[in-house]
C-alpha positions as protocol buffer text, in pm:
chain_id: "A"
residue {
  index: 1
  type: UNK
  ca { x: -660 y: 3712 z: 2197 }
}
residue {
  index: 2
  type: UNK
  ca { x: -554 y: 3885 z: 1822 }
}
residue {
  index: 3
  type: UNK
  ca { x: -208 y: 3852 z: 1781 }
}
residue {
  index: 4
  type: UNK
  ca { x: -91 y: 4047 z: 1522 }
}
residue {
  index: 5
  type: UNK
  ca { x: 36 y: 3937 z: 1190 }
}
residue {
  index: 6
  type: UNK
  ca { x: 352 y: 4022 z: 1198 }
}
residue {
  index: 7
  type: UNK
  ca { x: 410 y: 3851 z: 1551 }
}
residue {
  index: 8
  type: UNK
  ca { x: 251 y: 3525 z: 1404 }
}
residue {
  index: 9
  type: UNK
  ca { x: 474 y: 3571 z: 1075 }
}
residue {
  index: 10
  type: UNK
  ca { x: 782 y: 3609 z: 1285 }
}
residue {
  index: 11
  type: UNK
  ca { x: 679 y: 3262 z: 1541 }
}
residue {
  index: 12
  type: UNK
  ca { x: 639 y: 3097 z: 1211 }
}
residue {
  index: 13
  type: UNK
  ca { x: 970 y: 3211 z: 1027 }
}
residue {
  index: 14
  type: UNK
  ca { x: 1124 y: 3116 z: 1395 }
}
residue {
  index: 15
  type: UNK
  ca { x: 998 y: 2800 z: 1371 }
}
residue {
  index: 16
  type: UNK
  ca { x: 1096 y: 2730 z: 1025 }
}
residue {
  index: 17
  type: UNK
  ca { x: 1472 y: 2846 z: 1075 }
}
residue {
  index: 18
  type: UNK
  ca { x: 1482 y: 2614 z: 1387 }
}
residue {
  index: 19
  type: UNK
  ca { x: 1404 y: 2373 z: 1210 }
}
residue {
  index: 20
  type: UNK
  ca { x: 1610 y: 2427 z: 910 }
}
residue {
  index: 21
  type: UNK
  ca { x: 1936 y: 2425 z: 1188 }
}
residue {
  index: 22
  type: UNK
  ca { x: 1820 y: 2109 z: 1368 }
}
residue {
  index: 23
  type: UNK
  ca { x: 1784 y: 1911 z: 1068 }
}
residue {
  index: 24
  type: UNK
  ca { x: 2149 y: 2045 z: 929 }
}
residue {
  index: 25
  type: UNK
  ca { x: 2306 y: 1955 z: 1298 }
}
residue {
  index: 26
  type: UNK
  ca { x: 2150 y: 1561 z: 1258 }
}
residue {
  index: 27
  type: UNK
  ca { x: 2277 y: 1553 z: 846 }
}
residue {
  index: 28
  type: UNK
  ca { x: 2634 y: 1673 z: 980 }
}
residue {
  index: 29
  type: UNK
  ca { x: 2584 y: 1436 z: 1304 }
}
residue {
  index: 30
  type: UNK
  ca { x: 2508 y: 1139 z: 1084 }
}
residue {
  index: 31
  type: UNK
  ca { x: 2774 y: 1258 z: 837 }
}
residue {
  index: 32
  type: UNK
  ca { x: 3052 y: 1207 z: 1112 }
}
residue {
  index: 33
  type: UNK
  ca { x: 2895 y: 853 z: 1285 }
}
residue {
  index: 34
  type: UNK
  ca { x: 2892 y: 718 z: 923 }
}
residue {
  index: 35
  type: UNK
  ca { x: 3279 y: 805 z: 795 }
}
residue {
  index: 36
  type: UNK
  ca { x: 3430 y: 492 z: 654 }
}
residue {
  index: 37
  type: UNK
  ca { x: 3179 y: 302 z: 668 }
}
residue {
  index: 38
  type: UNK
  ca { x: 3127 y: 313 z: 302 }
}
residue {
  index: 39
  type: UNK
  ca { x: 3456 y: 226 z: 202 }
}
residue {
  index: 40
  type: UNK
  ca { x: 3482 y: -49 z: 437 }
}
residue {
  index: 41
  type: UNK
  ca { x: 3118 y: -204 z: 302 }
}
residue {
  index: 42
  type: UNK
  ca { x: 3302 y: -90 z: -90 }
}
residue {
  index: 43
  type: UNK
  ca { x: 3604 y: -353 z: 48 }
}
residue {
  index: 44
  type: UNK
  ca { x: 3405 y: -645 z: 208 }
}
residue {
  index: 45
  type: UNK
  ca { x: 3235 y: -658 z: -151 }
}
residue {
  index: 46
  type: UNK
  ca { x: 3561 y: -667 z: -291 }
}
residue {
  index: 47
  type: UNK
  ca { x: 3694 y: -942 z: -67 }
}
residue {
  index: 48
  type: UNK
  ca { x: 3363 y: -1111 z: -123 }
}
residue {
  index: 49
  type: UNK
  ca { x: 3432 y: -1120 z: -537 }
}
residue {
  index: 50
  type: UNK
  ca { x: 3818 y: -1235 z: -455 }
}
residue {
  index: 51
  type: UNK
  ca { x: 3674 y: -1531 z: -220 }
}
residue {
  index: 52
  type: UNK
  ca { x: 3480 y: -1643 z: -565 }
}
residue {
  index: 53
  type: UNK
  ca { x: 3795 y: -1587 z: -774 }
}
residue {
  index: 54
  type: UNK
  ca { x: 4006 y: -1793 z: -573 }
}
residue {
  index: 55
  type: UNK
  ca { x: 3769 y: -2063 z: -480 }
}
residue {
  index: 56
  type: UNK
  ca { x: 3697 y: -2091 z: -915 }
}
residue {
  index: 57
  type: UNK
  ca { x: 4099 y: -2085 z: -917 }
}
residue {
  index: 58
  type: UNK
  ca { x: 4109 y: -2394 z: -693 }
}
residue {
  index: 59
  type: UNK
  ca { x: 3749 y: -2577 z: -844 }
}
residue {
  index: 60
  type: UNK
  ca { x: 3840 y: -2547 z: -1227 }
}
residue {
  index: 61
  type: UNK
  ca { x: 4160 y: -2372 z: -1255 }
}
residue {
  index: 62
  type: UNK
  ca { x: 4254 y: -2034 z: -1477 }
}
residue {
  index: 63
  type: UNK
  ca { x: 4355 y: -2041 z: -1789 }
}
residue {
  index: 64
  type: UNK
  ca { x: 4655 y: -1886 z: -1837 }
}
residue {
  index: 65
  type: UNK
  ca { x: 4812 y: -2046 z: -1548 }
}
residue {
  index: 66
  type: UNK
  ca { x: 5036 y: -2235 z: -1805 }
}
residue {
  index: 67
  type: UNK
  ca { x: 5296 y: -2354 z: -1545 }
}
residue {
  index: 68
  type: UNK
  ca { x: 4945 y: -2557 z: -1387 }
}
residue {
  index: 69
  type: UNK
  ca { x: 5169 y: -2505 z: -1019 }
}
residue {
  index: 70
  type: UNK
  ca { x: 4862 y: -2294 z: -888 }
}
residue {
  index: 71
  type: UNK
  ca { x: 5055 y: -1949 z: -931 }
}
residue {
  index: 72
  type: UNK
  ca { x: 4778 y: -1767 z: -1006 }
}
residue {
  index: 73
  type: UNK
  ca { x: 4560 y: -1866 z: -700 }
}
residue {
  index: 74
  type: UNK
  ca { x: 4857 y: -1781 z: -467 }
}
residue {
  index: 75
  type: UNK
  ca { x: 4871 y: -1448 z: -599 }
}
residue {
  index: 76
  type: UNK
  ca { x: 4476 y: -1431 z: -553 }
}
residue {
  index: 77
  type: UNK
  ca { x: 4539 y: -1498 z: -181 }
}
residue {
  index: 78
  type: UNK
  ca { x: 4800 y: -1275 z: -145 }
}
residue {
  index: 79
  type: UNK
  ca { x: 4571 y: -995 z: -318 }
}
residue {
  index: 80
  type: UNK
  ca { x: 4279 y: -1092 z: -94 }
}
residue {
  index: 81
  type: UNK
  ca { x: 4509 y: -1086 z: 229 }
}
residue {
  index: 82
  type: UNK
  ca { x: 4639 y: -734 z: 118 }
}
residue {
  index: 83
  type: UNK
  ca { x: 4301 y: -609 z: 69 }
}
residue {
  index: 84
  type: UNK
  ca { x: 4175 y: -796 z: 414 }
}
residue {
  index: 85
  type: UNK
  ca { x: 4417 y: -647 z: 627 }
}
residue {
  index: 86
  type: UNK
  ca { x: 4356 y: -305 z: 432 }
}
residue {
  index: 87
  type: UNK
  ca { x: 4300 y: 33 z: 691 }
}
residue {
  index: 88
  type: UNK
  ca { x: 3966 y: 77 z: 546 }
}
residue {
  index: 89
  type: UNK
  ca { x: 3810 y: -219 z: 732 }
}
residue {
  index: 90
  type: UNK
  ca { x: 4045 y: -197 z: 1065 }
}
residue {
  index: 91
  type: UNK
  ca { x: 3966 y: 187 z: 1121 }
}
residue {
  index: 92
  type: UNK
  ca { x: 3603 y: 149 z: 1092 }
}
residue {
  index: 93
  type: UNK
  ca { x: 3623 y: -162 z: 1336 }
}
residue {
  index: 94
  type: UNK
  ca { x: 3677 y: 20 z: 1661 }
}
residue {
  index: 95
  type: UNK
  ca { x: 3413 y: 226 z: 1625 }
}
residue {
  index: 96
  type: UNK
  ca { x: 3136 y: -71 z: 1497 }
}
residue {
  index: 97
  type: UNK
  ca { x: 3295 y: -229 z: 1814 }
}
residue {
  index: 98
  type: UNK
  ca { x: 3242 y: 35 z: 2078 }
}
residue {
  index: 99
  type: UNK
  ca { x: 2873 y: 134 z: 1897 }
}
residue {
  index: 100
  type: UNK
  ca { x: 2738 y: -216 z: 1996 }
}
């Protein structure tokens, strides 16, 4: 059977369009599974760099920690433990947790 052109145009514009909507549903479906999670990967990296501060701190010491009493690596411990218990990492837990 001849279809006619314009009925095969239009099945092919259809199919394009329907297309063009499924793959914008699955970007803004990914879009909303994936919030946070790039600020909490951002902050492990950061408490990842503070772990080698403060283990340097303990190893060879800083300069510029004149009183030589360790100030310096308490207040890198006290940064890291700020940053560990920051909302970025505990609001993207729940959902890692349930996803597994």
């Amino acid at each position: 059977m001849k279809r006619s052109l314009l009925l095969r145009l239009g099945i092919a514009m259809a199919t394009i369009f329907a297309l063009a909507v499924i793959g914008m549903l699955s970007s803004v479906f990914i879009a909303d599974t994936s919030e946070g999670f790039a600020a909490a990967i951002n902050q492990a990296g950061t408490l990842r760099m503070q772990s080698y501060r403060i283990a340097s701190s303990m190893a060879h010491g800083i300069p510029g920690d004149m009183l030589g009493s360790g100030e310096v690596t308490r207040k890198l411990v006290a940064e890291f433990e700020r940053r560990l218990f920051s909302p970025r990492i505990h609001t993207v837990l729940p959902k890692v947790l349930v996803s597994r």
